[in-house]
N, C-alpha and C positions, 0 to 999 in steps of 0.2 A: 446471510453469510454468502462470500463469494467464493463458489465452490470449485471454479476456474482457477482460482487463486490454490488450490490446497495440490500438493504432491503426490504422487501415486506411490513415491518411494516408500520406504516403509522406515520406522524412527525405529530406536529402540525400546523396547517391550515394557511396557508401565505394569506393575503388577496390580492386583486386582483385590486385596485384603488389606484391610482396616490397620493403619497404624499407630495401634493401640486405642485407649478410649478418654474422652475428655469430659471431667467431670467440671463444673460449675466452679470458674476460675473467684477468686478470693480479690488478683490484684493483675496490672496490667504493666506490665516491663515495656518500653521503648527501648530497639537494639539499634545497636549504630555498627557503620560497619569497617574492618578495616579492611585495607585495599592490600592483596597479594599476585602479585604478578610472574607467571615463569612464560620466559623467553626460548627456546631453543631452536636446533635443527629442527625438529617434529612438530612443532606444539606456539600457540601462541594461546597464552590462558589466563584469563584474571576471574581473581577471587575477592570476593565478599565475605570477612568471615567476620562471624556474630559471637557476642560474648556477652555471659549474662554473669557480675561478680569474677571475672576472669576464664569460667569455664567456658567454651565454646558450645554454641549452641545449637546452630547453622551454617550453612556454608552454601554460597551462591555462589555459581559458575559462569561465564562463558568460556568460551571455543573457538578458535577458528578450526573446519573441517577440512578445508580445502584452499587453498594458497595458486590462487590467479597471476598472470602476470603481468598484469596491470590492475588496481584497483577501478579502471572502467567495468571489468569481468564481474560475470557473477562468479561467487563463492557459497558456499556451507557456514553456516554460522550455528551456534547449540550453546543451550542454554540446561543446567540443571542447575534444583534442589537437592541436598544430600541432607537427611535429619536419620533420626536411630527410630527407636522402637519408644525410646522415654518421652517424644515430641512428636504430632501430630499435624500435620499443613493441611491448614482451614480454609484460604483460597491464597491467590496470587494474583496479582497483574505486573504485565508486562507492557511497555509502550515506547516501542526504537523506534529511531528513524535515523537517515544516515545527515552525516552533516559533512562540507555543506552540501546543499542542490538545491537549484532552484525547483527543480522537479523532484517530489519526492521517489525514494527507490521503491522497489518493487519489493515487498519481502513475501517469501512465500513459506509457509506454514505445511512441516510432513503430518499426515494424519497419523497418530498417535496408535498401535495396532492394539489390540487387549480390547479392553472394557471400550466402550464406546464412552466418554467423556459427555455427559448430556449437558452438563454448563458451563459449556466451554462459550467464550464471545471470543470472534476471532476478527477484524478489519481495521478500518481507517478511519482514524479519531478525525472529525470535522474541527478545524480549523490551523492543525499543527504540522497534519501529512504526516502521524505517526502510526504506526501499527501497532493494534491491544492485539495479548494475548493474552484472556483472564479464563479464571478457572474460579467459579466459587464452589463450598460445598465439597473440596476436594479429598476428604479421608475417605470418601464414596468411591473411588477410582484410582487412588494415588497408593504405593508403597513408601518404603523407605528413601528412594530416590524418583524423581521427578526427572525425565528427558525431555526437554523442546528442542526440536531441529527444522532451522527456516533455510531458506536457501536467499542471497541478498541478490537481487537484481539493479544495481547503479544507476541505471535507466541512463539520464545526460551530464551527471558528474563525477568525479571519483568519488568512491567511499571511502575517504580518509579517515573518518572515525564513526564509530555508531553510538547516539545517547542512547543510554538505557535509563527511564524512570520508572519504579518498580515500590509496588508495595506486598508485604506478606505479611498472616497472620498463623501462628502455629498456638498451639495448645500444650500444655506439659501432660502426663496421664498420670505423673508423679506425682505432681502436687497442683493445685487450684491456683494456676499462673497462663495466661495469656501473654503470648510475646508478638510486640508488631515492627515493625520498619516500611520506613517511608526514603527511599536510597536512589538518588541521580549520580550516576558514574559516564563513562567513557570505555571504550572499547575502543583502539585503535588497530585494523586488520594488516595485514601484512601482504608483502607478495615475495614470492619464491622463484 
């Protein structure tokens, strides 16, 4: 791990208890996701939301935190999980990278303050210039919502959009179901 790479800033507080408990799944649901986007003064956000038979079952976030005035600038970018108490995140991977550049950006990862995250992998996938952010084993250190906050450095191109390819596994505690997605989306950042 490149620990040059990590922020001194502090993220938002992950809480430190078990979100709920998973017993020996029966059968394995693929969720797909649909895409919700809010625009405004404030806020530039898209959502991933997961549906299992119509109920919602997750909900994946980004963020912009901070609105540069040039997308050459660094910005804030964040990343959450939101699940209840009936579903439990089993790990996650995360893997952006800003498009285009010929050089990949810089993304910088806030350490996460609470539990220390001990399987956390965090760097630069060899061959793509993307950035993992993966978590296995994650009901060990994860509450009901999950906050990642990186900071994007541009480096020599604009960040006109950021890919995000992402996979996640949750558990139900209600009943013996595994739920996974496997989700390539776009993020396109803003400046103000």
């Amino acid at each position: 791990m490149d620990r040059r790479r990590f922020l001194a800033t502090a993220a938002i507080p992950v809480g430190v208890t078990t979100a709920g408990c998973s017993f020996g799944a029966d059968r394995t649901v693929e969720l797909e996701a649909e895409i919700e986007q809010q625009d405004g003064r404030r806020e530039n956000e898209t959502y991933l939301v997961y549906r299992d038979d119509g109920e919602e079952v997750r909900v994946v976030g980004f963020d912009q935190h901070s609105f540069p005035a040039s997308l050459n600038d660094r910005f804030g970018f964040g990343i959450f999980i939101e699940y209840d108490e009936a579903t439990s995140v089993e790990s996650f991977r995360f893997d952006l990278r800003t498009q285009p550049a010929e050089e990949p950006a810089d993304i910088y990862l806030a350490s996460p303050p609470g539990a220390v995250w001990p399987n956390l992998r965090y760097g630069r996938v060899e061959g793509d210039g993307s950035t993992r952010i993966a978590l296995s084993d994650a009901p060990d250190v994860t509450d009901e919502t999950v906050f990642i906050n990186t900071i994007i450095d541009p480096n020599t191109a604009p960040a006109e959009r950021i890919a995000v390819d992402l996979e996640l596994e949750l558990t139900a505690s209600d009943a013996p179901v595994t739920y996974r997605t496997e989700t390539a989306t776009t993020f396109e950042p803003e400046t103000r």
